[in-house]
N, C-alpha and C positions, 0 to 999 in steps of 0.2 A: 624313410625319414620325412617326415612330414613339418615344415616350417612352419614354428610355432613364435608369432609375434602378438606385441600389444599395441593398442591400436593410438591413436596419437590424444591429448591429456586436452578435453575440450571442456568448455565451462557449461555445455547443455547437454541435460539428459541423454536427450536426441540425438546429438552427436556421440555421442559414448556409446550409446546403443548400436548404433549406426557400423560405428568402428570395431563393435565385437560382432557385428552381424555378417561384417565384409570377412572376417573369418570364417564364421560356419558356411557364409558361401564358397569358399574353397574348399573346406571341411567336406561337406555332402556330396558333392559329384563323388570325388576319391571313395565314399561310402557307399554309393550309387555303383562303382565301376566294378568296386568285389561284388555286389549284390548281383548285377548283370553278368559279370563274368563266371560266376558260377552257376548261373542257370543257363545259357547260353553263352558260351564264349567264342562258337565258330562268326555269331556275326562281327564280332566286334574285332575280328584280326584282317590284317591287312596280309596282303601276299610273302611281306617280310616276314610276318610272323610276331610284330610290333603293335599294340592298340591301336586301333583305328582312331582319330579324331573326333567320337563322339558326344565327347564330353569336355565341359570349357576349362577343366582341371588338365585336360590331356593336351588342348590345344595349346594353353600357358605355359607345359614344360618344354613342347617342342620348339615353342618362341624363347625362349631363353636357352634353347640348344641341351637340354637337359631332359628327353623324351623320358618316358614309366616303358618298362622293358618288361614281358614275360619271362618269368625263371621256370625252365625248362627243365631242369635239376631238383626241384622243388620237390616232394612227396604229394604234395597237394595241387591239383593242376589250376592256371591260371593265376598261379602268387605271381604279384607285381612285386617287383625291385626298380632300382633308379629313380628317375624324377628328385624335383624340385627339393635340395635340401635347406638345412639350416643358412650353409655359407652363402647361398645364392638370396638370401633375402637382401643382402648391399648392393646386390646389381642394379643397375640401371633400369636393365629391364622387368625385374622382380618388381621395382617400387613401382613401375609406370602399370602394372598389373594390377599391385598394390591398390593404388592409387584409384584403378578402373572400377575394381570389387567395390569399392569403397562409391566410387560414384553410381555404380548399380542399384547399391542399396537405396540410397539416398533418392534417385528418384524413382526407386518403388517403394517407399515410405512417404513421399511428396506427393506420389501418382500420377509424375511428369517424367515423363521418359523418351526418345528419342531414338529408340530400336539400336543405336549402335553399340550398345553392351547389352546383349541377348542371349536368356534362357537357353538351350539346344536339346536338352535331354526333358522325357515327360516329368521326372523326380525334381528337375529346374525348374521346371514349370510349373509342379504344384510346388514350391518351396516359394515361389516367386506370387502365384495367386496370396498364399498366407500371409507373404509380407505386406502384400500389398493392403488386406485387409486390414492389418494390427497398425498399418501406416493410417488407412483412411482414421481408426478410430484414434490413434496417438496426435494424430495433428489433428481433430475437433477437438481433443480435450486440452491441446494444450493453449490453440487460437481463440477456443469458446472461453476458458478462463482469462486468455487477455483482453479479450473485448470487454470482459465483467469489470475488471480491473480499469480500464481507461475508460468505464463507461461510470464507473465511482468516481474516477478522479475529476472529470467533466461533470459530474452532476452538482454537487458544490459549487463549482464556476458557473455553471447555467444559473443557478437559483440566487447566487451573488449577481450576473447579471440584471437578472429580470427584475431583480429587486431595483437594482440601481433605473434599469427603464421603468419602473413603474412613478417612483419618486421624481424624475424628472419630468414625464410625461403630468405630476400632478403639479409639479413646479408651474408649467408651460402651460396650464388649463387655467390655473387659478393665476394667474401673473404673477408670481413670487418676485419681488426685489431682487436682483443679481447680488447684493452683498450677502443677504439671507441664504439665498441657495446656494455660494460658495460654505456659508459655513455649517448648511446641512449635510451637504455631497460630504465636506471633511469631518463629521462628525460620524456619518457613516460610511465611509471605508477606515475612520480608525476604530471605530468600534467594531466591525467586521474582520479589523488585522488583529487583535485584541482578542475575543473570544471566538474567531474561528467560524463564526459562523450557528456556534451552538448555544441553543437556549435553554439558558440553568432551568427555568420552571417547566419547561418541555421533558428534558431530565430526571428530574424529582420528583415528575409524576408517573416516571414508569417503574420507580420502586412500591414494593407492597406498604398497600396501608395498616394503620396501629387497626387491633383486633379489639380496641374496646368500641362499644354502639356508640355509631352517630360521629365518630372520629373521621377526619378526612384528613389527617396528618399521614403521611408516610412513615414508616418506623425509623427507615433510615434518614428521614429528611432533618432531622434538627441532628445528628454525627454530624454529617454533610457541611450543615448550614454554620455548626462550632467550629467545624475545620474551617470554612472560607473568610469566619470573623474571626479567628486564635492571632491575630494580630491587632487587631482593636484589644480585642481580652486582655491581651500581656503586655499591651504599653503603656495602656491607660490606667492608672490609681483606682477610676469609680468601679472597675469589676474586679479589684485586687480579690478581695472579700465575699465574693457572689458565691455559692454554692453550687455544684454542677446543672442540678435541676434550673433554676435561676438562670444560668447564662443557656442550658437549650431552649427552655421559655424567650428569653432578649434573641438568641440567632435565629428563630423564626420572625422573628418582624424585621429583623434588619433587610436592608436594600441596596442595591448597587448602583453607581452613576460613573458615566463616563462623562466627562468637559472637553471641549476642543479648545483650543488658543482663541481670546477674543470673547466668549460665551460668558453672558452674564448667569451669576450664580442667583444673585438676587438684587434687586432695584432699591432702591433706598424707599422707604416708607413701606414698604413691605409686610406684611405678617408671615412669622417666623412660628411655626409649629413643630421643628425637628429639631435632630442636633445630628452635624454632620465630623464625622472622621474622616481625614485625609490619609491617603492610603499612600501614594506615589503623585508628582507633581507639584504643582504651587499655586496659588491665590493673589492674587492681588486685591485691595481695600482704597480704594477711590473715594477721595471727598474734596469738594468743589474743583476735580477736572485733574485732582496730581492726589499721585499714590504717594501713600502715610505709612501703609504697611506688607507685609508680605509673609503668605501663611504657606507654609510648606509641609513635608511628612512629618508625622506625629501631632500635628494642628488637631485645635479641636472648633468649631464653631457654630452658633445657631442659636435657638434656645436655650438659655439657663434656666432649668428646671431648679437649679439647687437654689435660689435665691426667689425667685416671684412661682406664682403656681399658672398663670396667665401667660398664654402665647406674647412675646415683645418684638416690634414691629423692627421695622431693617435700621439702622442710623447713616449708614454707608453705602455706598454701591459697591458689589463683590464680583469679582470677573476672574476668570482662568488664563493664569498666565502662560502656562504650559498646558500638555494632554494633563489632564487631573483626574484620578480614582476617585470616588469619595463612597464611603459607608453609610448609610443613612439609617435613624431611627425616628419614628414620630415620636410625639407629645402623648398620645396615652399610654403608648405602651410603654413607656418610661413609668411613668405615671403609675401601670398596671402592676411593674416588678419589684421598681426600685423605693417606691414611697410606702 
């Protein structure tokens, strides 16, 4: 009767593997011991007439008092009876056996071992070569994919750093004003917390191009570009009525902007050649040193196209009250869809 256990519920491979392996190491000697006992079985008896100890299955039954006994009654010569049952797997000493197999494996899977739980039989010892091998190659493949892993997750933060040293290294060459470079540095790390690090037109250009000559659009580039403005599209009255062709034509020119707290949008006497959409955030409208107004989501400001055909210069000073999205379109390509 041969103690058949499952091995303990671990959250890695590795160790599951581990834990069914410390079985067949018990498994095979006992397969090992009929194989040798029927070819030979005068070496393997001791003067009792008992299995000698050459096998670490044989030695484990006698440590827990529970020896493998020849049946001498048998038809068949050298049938083993006795040894290690079911009931004996609660022992004390069953687990601490248990427990050994288990460490055996584990460091010849590692290929750190300590000679105190050792092979004995040559079938141990090629079973123990094999594991060792299937260990060298299980722990490269699963060390080699973690280093790939943490060597992704550090490369983004490397390139977020060097960027941040390059910018300050040209702060510190050209003499940047210290209120200037605080509100560079905060403009990029929040633009960096914000898109991650990823750059849309980097993006855009690794989908296939339109297949008509001379085209350098992307096929999918204006989907893309409709999905990232479908909220200008659907707030705003002036694209109630656009046709789909129409608003892929307008989502190719549109552009994106990020404001920090503090960043002037535009200066009073200014020329104004866009017109900008407010996505998320707010504005503020300064005139002679005290704010009049305050533009927040759904805002629209810039050039009115619908009224003069002529870029019209700033009247106000405009500043970002908060972090502020903005959408942006120029003056012709208004000009180019909507007239």
């Amino acid at each position: 009767d041969l103690p058949i256990w499952h091995g303990p519920r671990c959250p890695s491979v590795k160790s599951q593997f581990a834990s069914f392996k410390k079985c067949v190491w018990l498994i095979r000697p006992l397969a090992r011991l009929f194989l040798v006992l029927d070819r030979d079985h005068t070496n393997l008896r001791r003067e009792d007439g008992n299995p000698a100890p050459h096998s670490w299955l044989i030695i484990m039954s006698e440590t827990i008092n529970n020896p493998f006994k020849f049946n001498e009654t048998a038809p068949e010569p050298c049938t083993i009876i006795d040894g290690p049952s079911s009931h004996d797997c609660y022992s004390a000493q069953f687990r601490s056996k248990k427990l050994a197999s288990l460490y055996f494996v584990m460091t010849s899977l590692t290929s750190v071992g300590f000679g105190n739980v050792a092979a004995n039989t040559k079938h141990e010892q090629i079973f123990c070569v094999i594991m060792l091998i299937f260990g060298a190659l299980l722990y490269a493949t699963i060390f080699g994919n973690v280093t790939t892993i943490i060597q992704q997750i550090y490369a983004d933060t490397n390139r977020y750093h060097d960027m941040l040293s390059s910018v300050r290294e040209f702060m510190r060459l050209y003499q940047i004003p210290h209120g200037l470079r605080e509100r560079i540095m905060d403009y990029i790390v929040s633009t960096w917390t914000i898109t991650k690090g990823i750059d849309t037109q980097k993006v855009l250009s690794f989908c296939p191009k339109d297949l008509r000559e001379g085209s350098s659009i992307s096929i999918f580039c204006a989907d893309i570009c409709v999905h990232l403005n479908r909220r200008v599209f659907n707030e705003h009255d002036a694209f109630r009525y656009a046709t789909d062709s129409c608003l892929r034509a307008l989502a190719l020119e549109f552009t994106t902007c990020h404001m920090s707290p503090a960043d002037i949008v535009y200066h009073k006497g200014e020329s104004v050649d866009e017109l900008n959409f407010i996505i998320s955030g707010s504005l503020e409208i300064i005139q002679d040193d005290e704010v009049v107004a305050i533009l927040s989501n759904g805002d629209v400001f810039g050039d009115d196209i619908w009224l003069k055909s002529e870029p019209n210069a700033v009247a106000q000073e405009l500043g970002a009250l908060t972090y502020t999205d903005l959408h942006v379109i120029k003056f012709w390509a208004r000009q180019l869809y909507l007239l």
